[in-house]
N, C-alpha and C positions, 0 to 999 in steps of 0.2 A: 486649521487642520480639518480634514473632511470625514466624516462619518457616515458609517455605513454599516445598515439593519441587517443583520442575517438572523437574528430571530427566529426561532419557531420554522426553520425553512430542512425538507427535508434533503439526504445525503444527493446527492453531490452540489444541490444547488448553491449552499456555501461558500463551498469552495471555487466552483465556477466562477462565482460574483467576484471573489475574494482576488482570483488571480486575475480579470478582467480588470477590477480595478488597480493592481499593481502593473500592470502593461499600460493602461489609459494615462498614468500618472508616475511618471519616472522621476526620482530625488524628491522626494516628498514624502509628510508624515502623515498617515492615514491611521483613526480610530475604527475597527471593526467591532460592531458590539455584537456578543453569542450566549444562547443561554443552554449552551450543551457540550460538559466534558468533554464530549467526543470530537465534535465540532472545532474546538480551542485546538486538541491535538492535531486534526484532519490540516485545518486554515495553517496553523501555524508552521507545520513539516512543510507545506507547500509554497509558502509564502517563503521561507528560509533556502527550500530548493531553487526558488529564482533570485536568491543572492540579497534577499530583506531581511533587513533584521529586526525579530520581533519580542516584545514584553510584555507578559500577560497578567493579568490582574484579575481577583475574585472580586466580584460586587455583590451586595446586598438582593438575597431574593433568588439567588444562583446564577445570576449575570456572570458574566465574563467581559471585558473590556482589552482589545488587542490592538495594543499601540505597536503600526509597521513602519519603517522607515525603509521607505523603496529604495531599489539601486537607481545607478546611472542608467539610461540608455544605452545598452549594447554600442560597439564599433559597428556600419558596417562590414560585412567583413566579404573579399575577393573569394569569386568563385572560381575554384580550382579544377580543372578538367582531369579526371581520372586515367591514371596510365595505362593503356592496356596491358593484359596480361594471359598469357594462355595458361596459366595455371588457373585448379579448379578450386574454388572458394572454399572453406573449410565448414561443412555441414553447421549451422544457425543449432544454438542450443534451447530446447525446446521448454515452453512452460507446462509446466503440471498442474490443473486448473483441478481443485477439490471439492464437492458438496457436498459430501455428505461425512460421518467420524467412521464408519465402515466401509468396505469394499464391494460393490456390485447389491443387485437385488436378491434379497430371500433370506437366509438366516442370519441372525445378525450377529453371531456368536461366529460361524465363520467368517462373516465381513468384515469382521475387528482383528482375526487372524490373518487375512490378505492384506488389508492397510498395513500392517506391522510389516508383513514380510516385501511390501511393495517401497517401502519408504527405504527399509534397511535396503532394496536389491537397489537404489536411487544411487546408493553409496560408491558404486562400481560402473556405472553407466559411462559412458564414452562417446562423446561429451557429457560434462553435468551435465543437468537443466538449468537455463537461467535462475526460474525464480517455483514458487511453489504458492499459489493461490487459494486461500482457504475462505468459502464461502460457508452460509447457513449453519448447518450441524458439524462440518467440518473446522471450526474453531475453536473444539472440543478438542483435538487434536495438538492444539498449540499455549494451550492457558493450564492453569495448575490442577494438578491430579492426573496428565495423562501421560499415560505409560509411553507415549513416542515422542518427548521432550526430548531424552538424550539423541535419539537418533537424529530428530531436526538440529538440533545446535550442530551435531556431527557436520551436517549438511551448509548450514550455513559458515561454520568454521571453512570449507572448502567453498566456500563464493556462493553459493548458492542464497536470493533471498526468499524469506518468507515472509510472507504478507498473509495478514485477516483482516477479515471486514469488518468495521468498526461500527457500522449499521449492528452489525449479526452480534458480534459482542456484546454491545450496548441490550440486545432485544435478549441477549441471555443473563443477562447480568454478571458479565465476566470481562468487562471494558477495564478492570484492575488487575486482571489475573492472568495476561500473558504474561509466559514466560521464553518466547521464544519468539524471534523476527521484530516485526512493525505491524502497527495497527494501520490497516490503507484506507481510502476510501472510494465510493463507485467510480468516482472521477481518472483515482490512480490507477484501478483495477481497467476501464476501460483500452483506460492509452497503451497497460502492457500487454492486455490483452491484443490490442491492433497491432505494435508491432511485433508479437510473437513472432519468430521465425513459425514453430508448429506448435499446435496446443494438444497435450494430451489430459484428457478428463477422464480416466479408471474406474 
């Protein structure tokens, strides 16, 4: 079984490693050692989205030890040539990329009144948004005591996902305290970010 150090390495490098070595190494059992809640969560959602399954264990000293057991190798799989069509694509539903727990610059007593009123008008939009991105201060917004939990759940009960950063939790000490979505990480946050159809940031 092969082992591999993700130690002490910061957000996304982890997980990079993590999934590089589950691609390099298909049907096989690989030992990941971490010494970061966040990190055990981050490696292990990811690991589990490419079809590994994984069991994770507390060590002595606040180690973590994650035993993955990779999938097969993919089929390949026959590329299919798209059929034309003159009908017109159905408008890409956009991400809502958030940084901050208020809305716009300047008071911040109105800022907390726009975010309320911007998440509840999310409700009604046409198309949803895909997903809803909470960075830095804006993870305030999804972890316990904030007044816009019931409307995000709202949001995600209609498909919508939410995502924080597990970095920014961790750095506020509320990596316990979501109550709403998934904790993501830079890694996740990058790739939805690229294939956004549009990103809006408010």
């Amino acid at each position: 079984m092969e082992t591999l150090d993700l130690r002490n390495l910061a957000c996304p490098e982890p997980v990079i490693r993590a999934k590089r070595a589950i691609e390099e190494h298909p049907n096989s059992v690989l030992e990941l050692r971490v010494n970061s809640p966040a990190t055990v969560t981050n490696v292990a959602r990811t690991a589990r989205s490419m079809g590994a399954e994984v069991i994770s264990r507390e060590l002595p000293g606040g180690e973590f030890s994650l035993t993955v057991t990779t999938p097969q190798p993919p089929e390949p799989q026959v590329e299919l040539q798209p059929v034309p069509s003159d009908a017109q694509a159905p408008p890409g539903r956009a991400t809502i990329f958030l940084n901050n727990s208020v809305m716009g610059l300047g008071d911040d007593r109105l800022g907390r009144v726009l975010i309320k009123a911007f998440l509840k008008t999310l409700k009604s939009a046409d198309p949803l948004p895909r997903e809803i991105i909470c960075v830095n201060a804006a993870v305030h917004l999804t972890t316990e005591g904030s007044e816009e939990i019931p409307t995000l759940l709202e949001l995600a009960e209609l498909g919508v996902d939410v995502v924080s950063c597990g970095t920014c939790l961790d750095f506020f000490g509320k990596l316990d305290k979501v109550r709403v979505g998934i904790v993501g990480n830079m890694f996740d946050i990058v790739a939805r970010l690229n294939r956004a159809a549009k990103i809006i940031s408010p």
